[in-house]
C-alpha positions as CSV (number, residue, x, y, z in Angstrom):
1,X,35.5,66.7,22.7
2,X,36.7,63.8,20.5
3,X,39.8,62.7,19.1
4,X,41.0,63.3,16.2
5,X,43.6,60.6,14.3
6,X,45.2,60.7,11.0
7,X,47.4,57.9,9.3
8,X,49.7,58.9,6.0
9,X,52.3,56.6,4.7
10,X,52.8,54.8,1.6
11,X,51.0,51.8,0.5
12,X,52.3,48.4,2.0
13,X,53.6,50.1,5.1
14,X,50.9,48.4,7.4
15,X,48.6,51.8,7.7
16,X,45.5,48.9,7.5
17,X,46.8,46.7,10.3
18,X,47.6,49.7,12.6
19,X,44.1,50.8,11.9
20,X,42.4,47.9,12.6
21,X,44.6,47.4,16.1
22,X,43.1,51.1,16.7
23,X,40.0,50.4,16.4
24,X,39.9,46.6,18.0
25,X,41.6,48.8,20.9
26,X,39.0,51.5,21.1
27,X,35.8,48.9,20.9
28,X,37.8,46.8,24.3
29,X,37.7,49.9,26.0
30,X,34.1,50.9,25.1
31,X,31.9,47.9,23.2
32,X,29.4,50.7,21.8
33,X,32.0,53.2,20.7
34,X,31.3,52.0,17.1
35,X,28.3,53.9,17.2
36,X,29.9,57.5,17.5
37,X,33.1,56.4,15.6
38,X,33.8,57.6,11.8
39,X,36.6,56.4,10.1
40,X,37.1,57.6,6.6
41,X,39.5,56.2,3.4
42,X,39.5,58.0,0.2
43,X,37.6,55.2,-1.5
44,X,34.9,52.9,-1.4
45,X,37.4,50.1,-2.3
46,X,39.5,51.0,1.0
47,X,36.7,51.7,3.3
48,X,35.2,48.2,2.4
49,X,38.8,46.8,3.5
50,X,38.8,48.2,6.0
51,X,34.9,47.4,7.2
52,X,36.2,43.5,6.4
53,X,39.4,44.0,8.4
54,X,37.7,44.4,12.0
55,X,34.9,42.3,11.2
56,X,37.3,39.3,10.3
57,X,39.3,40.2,13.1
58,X,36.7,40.7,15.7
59,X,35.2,37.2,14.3
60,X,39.0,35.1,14.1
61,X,39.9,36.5,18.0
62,X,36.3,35.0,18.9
63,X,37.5,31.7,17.5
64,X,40.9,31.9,18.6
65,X,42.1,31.5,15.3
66,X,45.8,32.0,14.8
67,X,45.6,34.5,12.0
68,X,45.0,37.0,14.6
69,X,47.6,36.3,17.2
70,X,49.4,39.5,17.3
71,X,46.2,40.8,18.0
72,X,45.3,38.5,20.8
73,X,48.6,39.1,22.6
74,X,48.3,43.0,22.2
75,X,44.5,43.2,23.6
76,X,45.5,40.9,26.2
77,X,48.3,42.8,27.7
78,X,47.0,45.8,27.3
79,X,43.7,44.9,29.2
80,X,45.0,42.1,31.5
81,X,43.1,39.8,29.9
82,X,43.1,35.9,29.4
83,X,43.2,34.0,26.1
84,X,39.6,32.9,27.1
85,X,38.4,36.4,28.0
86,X,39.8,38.2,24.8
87,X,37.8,35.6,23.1
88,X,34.7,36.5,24.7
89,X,34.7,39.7,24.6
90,X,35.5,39.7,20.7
91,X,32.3,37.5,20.3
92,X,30.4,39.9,22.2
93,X,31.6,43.4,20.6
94,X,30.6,41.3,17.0
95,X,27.5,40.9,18.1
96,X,26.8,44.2,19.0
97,X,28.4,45.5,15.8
98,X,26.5,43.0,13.8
């Protein structure tokens, strides 16, 4: 059985950058879970922000760019990873989402 996870809070409290670190965490764990993975928003506005979100993110870690360092530093504790092999890794799960 699946998960279930649901984010309320007020706009500008970060709800779109904790979503995005869920979801960056969830595809380093499992590369294909995108494929049985629905997130919803209440708009098309916010969905598309949120589609744009990972995909930026996914493509700045690949890069190593330092928009996304936060990121970097989170995924690479949390998996024991190097700067090199977060980078990697981010390339490849774009690929496969792409």
């Amino acid at each position: 059985m699946s998960n279930l996870h649901v984010y309320k809070a007020s706009a500008g409290s970060g709800k779109t950058y904790q979503l995005t670190w869920y979801y960056l965490e969830m595809l380093f764990s499992d590369p294909y879970a995108f494929k049985s993975t629905l997130a919803v928003t209440f708009t098309n506005k916010a969905a598309g922000e949120m589609k744009d979100r990972i995909l930026y993110s996914l493509y700045s870690l690949s890069k190593g760019y330092n928009d996304t360092e936060a990121y970097q530093q989170s995924l690479t504790e949390k998996f024991s990873l190097t700067k090199e092999e977060v980078k990697s890794k981010a390339f490849m799960i774009l690929s496969l989402v792409l």
